[in-house]
RODO-2510 file (C-alpha; in nm, 4 decimals, decimal comma):
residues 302
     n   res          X          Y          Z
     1     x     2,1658    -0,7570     4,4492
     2     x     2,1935    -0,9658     4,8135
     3     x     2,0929    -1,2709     4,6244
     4     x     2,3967    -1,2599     4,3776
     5     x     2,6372    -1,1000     4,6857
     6     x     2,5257    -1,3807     4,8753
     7     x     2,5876    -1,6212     4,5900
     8     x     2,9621    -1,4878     4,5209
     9     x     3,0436    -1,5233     4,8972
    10     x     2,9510    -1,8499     4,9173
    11     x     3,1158    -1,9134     4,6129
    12     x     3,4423    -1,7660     4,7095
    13     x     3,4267    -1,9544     5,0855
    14     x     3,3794    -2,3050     4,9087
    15     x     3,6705    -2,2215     4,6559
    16     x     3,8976    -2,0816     4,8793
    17     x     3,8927    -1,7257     4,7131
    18     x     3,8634    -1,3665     4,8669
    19     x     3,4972    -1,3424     4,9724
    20     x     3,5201    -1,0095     5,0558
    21     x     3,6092    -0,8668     4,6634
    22     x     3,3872    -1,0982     4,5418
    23     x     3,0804    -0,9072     4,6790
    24     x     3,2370    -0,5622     4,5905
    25     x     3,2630    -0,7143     4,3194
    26     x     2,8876    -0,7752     4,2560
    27     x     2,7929    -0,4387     4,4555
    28     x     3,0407    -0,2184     4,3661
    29     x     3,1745    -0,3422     4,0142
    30     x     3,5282    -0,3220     4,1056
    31     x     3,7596    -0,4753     3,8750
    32     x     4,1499    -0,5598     3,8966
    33     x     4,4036    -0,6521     3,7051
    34     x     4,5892    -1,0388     3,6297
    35     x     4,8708    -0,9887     3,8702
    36     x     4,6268    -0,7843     4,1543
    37     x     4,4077    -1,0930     4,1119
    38     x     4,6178    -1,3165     4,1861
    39     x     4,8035    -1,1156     4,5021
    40     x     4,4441    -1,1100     4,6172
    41     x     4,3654    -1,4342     4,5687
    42     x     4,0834    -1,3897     4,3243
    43     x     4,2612    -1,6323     4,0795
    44     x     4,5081    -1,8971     4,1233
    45     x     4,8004    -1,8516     3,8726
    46     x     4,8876    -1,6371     3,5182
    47     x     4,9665    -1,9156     3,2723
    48     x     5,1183    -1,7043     2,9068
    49     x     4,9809    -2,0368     2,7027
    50     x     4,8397    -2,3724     2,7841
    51     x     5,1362    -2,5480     2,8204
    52     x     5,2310    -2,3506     3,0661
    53     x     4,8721    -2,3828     3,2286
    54     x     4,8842    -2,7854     3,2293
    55     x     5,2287    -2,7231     3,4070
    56     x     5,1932    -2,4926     3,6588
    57     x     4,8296    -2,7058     3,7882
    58     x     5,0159    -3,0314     3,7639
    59     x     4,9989    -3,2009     4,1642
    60     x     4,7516    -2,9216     4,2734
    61     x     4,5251    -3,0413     4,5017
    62     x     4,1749    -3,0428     4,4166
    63     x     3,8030    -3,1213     4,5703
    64     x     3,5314    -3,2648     4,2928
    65     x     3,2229    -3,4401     4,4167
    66     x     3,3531    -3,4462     4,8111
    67     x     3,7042    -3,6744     4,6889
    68     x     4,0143    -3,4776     4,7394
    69     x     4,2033    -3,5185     4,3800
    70     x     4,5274    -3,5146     4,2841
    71     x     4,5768    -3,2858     3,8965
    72     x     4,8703    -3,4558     3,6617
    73     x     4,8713    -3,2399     3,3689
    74     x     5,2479    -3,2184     3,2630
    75     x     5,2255    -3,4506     2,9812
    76     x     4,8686    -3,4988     2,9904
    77     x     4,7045    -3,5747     2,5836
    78     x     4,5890    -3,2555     2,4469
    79     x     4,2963    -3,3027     2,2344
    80     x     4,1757    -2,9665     1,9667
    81     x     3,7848    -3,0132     1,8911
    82     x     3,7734    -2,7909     1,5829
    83     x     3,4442    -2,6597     1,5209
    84     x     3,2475    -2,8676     1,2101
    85     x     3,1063    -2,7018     0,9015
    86     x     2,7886    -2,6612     1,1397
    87     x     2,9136    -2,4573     1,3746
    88     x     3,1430    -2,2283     1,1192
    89     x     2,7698    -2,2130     0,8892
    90     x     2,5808    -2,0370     1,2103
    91     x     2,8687    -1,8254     1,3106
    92     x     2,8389    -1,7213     0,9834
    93     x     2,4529    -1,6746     0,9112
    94     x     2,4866    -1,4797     1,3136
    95     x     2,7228    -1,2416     1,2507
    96     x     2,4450    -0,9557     1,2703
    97     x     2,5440    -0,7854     0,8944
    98     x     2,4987    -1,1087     0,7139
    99     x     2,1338    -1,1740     0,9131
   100     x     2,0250    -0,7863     0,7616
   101     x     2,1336    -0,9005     0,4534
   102     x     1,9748    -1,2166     0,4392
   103     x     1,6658    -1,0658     0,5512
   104     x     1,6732    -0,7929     0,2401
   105     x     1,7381    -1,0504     0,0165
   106     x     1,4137    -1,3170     0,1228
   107     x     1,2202    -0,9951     0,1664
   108     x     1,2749    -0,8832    -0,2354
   109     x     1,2999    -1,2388    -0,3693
   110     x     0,9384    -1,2606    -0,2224
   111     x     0,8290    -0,9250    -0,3939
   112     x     0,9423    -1,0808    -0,6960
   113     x     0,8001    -1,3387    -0,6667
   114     x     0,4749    -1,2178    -0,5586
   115     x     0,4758    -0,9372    -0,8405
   116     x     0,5282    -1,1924    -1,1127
   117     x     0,4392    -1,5179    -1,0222
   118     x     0,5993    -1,8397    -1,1887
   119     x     0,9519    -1,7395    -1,1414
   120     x     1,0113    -2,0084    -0,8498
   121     x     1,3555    -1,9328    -0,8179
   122     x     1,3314    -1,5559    -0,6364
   123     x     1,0172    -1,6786    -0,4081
   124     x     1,1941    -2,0232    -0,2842
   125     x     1,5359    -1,8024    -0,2531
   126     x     1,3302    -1,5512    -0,0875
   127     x     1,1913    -1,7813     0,1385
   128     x     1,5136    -1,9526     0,2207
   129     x     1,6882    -1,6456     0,2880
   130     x     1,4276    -1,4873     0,5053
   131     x     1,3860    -1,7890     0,7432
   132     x     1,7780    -1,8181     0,8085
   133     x     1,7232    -1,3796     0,8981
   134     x     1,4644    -1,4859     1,1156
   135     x     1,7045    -1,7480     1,2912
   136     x     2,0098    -1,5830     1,3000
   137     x     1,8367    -1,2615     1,4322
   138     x     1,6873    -1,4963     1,6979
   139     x     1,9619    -1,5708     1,8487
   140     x     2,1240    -1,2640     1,8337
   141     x     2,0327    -0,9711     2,1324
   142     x     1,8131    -0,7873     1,8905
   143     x     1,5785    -0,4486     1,9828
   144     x     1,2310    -0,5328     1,9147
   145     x     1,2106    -0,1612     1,8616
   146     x     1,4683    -0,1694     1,5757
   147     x     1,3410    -0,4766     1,4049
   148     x     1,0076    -0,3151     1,4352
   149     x     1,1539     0,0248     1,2506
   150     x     1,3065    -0,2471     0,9529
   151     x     0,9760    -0,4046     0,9296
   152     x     0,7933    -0,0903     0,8830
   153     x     1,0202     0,0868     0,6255
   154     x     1,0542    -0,2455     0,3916
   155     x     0,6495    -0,2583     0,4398
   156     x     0,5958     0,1159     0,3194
   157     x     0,8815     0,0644     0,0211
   158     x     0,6637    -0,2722    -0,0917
   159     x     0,3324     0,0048    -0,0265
   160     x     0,5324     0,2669    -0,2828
   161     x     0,5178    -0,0173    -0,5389
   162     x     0,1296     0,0053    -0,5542
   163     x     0,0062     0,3079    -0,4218
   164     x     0,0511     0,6818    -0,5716
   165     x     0,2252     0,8427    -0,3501
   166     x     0,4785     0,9823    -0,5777
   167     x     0,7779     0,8642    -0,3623
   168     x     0,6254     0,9612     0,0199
   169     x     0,5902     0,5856     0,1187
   170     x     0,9483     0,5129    -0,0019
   171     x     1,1078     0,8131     0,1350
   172     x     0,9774     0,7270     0,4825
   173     x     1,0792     0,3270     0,4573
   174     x     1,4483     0,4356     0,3677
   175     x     1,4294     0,6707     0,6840
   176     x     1,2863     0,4016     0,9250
   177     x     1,4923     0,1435     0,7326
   178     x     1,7993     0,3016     0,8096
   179     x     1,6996     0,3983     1,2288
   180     x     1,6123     0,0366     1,2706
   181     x     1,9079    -0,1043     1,1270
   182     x     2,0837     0,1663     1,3540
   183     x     1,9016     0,0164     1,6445
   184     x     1,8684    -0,3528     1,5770
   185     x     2,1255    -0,5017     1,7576
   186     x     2,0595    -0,4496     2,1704
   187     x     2,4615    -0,4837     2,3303
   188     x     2,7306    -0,3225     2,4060
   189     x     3,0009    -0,5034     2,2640
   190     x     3,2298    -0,3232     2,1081
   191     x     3,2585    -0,4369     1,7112
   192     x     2,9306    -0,6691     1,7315
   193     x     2,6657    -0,4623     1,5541
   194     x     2,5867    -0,3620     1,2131
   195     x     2,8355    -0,1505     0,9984
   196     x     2,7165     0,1876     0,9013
   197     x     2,8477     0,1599     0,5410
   198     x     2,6499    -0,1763     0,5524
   199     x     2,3808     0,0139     0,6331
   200     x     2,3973     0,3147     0,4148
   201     x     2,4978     0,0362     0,1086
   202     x     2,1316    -0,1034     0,1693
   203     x     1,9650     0,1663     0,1579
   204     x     2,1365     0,3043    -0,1197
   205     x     2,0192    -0,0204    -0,2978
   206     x     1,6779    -0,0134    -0,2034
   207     x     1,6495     0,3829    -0,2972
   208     x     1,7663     0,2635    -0,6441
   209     x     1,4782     0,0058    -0,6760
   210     x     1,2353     0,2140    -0,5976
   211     x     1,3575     0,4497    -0,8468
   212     x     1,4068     0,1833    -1,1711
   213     x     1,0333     0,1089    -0,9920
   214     x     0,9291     0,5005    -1,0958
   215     x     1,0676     0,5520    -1,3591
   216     x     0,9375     0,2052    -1,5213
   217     x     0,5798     0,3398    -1,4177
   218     x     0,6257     0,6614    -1,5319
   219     x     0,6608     0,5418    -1,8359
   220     x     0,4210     0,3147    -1,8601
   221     x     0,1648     0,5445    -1,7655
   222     x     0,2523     0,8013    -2,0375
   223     x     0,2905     0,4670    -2,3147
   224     x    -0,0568     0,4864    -2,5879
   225     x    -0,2854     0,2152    -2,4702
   226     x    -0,2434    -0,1705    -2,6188
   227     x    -0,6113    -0,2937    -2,5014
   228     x    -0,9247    -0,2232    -2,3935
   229     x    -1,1614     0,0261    -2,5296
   230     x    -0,9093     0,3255    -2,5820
   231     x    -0,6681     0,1001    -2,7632
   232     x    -0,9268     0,1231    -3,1010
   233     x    -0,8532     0,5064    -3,1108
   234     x    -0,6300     0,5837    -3,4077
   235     x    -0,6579     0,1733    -3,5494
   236     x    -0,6669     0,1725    -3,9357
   237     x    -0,9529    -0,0951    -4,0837
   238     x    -1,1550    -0,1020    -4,4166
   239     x    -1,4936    -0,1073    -4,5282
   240     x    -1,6615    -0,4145    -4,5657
   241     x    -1,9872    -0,2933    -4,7133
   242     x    -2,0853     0,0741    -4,8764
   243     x    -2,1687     0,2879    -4,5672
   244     x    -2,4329     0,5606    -4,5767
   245     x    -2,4663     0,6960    -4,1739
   246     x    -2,3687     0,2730    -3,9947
   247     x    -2,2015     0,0026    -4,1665
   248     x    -1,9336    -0,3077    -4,1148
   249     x    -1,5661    -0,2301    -4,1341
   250     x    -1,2686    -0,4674    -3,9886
   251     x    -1,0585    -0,3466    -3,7446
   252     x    -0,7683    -0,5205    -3,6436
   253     x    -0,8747    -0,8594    -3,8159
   254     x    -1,2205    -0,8244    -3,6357
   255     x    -1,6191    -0,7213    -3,7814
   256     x    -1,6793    -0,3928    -3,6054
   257     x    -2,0555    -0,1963    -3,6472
   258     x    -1,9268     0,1768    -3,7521
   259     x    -2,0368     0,5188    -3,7920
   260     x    -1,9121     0,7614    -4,0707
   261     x    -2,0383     1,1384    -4,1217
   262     x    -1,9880     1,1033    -4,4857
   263     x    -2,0567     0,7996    -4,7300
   264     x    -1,7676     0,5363    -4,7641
   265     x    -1,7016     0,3005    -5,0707
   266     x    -1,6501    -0,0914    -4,9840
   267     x    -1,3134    -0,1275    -4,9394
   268     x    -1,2398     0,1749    -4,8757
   269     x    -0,9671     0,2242    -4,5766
   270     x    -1,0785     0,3812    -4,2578
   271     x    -0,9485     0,5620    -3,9067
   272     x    -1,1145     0,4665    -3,6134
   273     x    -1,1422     0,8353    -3,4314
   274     x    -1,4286     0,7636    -3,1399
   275     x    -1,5597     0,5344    -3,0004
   276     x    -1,9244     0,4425    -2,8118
   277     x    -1,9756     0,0956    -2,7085
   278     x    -2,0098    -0,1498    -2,9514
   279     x    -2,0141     0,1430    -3,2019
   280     x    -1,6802     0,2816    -3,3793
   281     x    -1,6237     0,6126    -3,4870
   282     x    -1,4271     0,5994    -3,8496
   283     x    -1,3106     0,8576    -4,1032
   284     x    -1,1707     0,8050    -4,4618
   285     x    -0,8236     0,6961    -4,4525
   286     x    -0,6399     0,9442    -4,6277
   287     x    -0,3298     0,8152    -4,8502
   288     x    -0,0383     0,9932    -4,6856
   289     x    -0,1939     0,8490    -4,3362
   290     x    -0,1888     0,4643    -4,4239
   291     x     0,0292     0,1886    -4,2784
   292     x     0,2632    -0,0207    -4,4903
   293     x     0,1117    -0,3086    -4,5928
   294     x    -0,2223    -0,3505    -4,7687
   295     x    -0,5562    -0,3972    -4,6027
   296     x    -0,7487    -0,6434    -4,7409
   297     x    -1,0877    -0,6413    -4,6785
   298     x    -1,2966    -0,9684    -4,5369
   299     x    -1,5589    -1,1391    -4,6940
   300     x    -1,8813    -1,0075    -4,6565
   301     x    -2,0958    -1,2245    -4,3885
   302     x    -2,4176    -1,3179    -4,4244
***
């Protein structure tokens, strides 16, 4: 506090300003308004526009590097420096609801990409998308606390996707989701943080997912199974040889050892109903069970 007092005083002395408000300034954070400033020679002039500015400094007397200069800005040039497309792409990737949004989109192009690999497309996009978040969030005031909440509910909804917790994981990443996004941007600028209906849009959207995610695995778990040992259960075949207790049959196009409680005929079609190891369980076929199609049988191997 006395090193920035003293700072404005000196300040004010070398420019010829009021000293005094200058450190109540700093100590007390008074303010005034445009005309009070000038009356108390905190600022020079009011110019409306800068016309009028470049008029009303033209002849003033001025000191730069120790030479007293003369100002001649009546019908001084005036030259516009328009921003480039460089400048208008990072005001654009800063404004803080387009960095959140970039963020969600690198951090689900990379679960895509990561839960089915080969796309390309969503993991490069992903990855393009999170490094501009990471940029634009970088130099933005951000609240390591917030960014820390975000990090932590988009790490428990990816968690949802592979552990059963029947919806606890995602529940509490929408929650922490939504408080970091609250708290992610550290100022007090009025208008320069994230929009709540951004924020409740995102969530929304990510609640969704998780629930296409669900219901996708509900069903999948309650789907008959396609492979592995369970998957012969309930597969028609045919006899390739009589049977008394353990004979061949094919199942599914392939020689499999079988067990029958009664006798079966060559060529006679079966129902796999058990099955241990190597060793299939069969029945007789009956005709109202059959597939379409015929079942040829194989011939016999040596």
């Amino acid at each position: 506090m006395h090193d920035a007092s003293a700072y404005i005083r000196g300040l004010a002395q070398l420019r010829g300003r009021n000293a005094e408000w200058g450190e109540r300034a700093v100590r007390e954070a008074v303010s005034l308004s445009a005309s009070e400033a000038v009356a108390q020679k905190v600022a020079d002039l009011i110019a409306p526009d800068l016309p009028a500015l470049l008029r009303a400094v033209d002849g003033k007397h001025i000191q730069a590097a120790g030479v007293d200069r003369v100002l001649r800005t009546a019908h001084a040039p005036v030259q516009v420096l328009e921003p480039d497309w460089r400048d208008r792409f990072l005001a654009v990737i800063t404004d803080p609801s387009v960095a959140l949004i970039l963020m969600m989109a690198g951090v689900y192009g990379l679960i895509f990409e990561f839960s089915t690999p080969g796309m390309v497309v969503p993991g490069i996009g992903g990855a393009i998308c999170l490094l501009l978040a990471l940029f634009a969030l970088h130099m933005l005031p951000v609240s390591y606390a917030g960014l820390g909440l975000i990090a932590l509910g988009i790490g428990c909804m990816v968690a949802e996707l592979y552990l059963p917790t029947f919806g606890a994981l995602g529940v509490g990443g929408i929650i922490a989701f939504i408080f970091g996004a609250v708290m992610l941007i550290d100022t007090d600028v009025p208008g320069f943080g994230i929009p709540p209906w951004l924020i409740g849009s995102l969530a929304l959207a990510s609640a969704v997912f998780l629930f296409a995610v669900w219901t996708l695995l509900w069903r999948a778990r309650r789907m008959p199974a396609i492979n592995g040992g369970d998957a012969m259960i309930g597969a028609p075949g045919v006899m390739l040889e009589d049977l008394r207790e353990d004979g061949w049959a094919e199942v599914r196009g392939e020689r499999w050892r079988v067990h029958s409680a009664r006798p079966l005929a060559r060529g006679e079609p079966v129902l796999v109903i058990g099955r241990n190891g190597l060793l299939l369980e069969v029945r007789a076929l009956d005709a109202a069970q059959s597939t379409t199609g015929t079942i040829h049988p194989s011939s016999q191997g040596a």
